[in-house]
N, C-alpha and C positions, 0 to 999 in steps of 0.2 A: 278279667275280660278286657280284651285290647279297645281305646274308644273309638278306631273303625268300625271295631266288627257292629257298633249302635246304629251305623249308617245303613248296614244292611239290613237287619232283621225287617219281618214280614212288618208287623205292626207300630213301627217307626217311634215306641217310646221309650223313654229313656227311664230309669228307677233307679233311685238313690236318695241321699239324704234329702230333705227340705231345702237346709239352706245352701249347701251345692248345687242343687239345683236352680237358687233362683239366686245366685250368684255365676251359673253360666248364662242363668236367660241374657239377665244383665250383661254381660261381655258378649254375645253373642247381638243385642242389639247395637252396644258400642260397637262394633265392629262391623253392621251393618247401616250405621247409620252414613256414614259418607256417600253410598250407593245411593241410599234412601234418598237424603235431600236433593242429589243431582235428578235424581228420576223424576221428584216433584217439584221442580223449580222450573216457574216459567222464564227463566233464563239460563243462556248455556254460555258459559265461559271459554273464549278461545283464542290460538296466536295467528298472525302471518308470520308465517315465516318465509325469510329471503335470503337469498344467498349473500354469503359477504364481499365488500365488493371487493377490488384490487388496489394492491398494498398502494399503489400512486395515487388512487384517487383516493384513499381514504386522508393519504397525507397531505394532500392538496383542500381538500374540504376544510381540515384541520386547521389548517394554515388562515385558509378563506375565515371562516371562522372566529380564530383566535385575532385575526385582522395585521398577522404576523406576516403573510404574503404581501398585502399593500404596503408597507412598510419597506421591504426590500425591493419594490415596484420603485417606489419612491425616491428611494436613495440612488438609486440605478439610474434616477431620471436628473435626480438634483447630481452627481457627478460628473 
């Protein structure tokens, strides 16, 4: 018997050995369990997301930053 075809039958049980059987229970709670806990947690885990920004300002931020841009402010000022 295909294990689809358990999904249909009228009376939705399944028969077979003991411990296959409660060694699918088991894998079949592991595998519901990640659902589970997001369903009952009173808190929800989530990102912003933004777009990235352009390639000059990213390099200019960098620079700001790294404190790399004052530096050649600097020099530019002392020549």
């Amino acid at each position: 018997m295909m294990p689809g075809f358990l999904l249909l039958k009228a009376d939705g049980l399944i028969y077979g050995d003991e411990k296959e059987l409660l060694q699918l229970a088991a894998r079949t709670r592991e595998w519901q369990r990640p659902l589970t806990i997001l369903t009952t947690s009173p808190f929800r885990f989530c990102f912003r997301l933004e777009e990235p920004a352009e390639e000059e300002e990213t390099e200019e931020t960098e620079e700001n930053e790294s404190g790399i841009g004052d530096t050649k402010k600097r020099q530019g000022r002392d020549s």
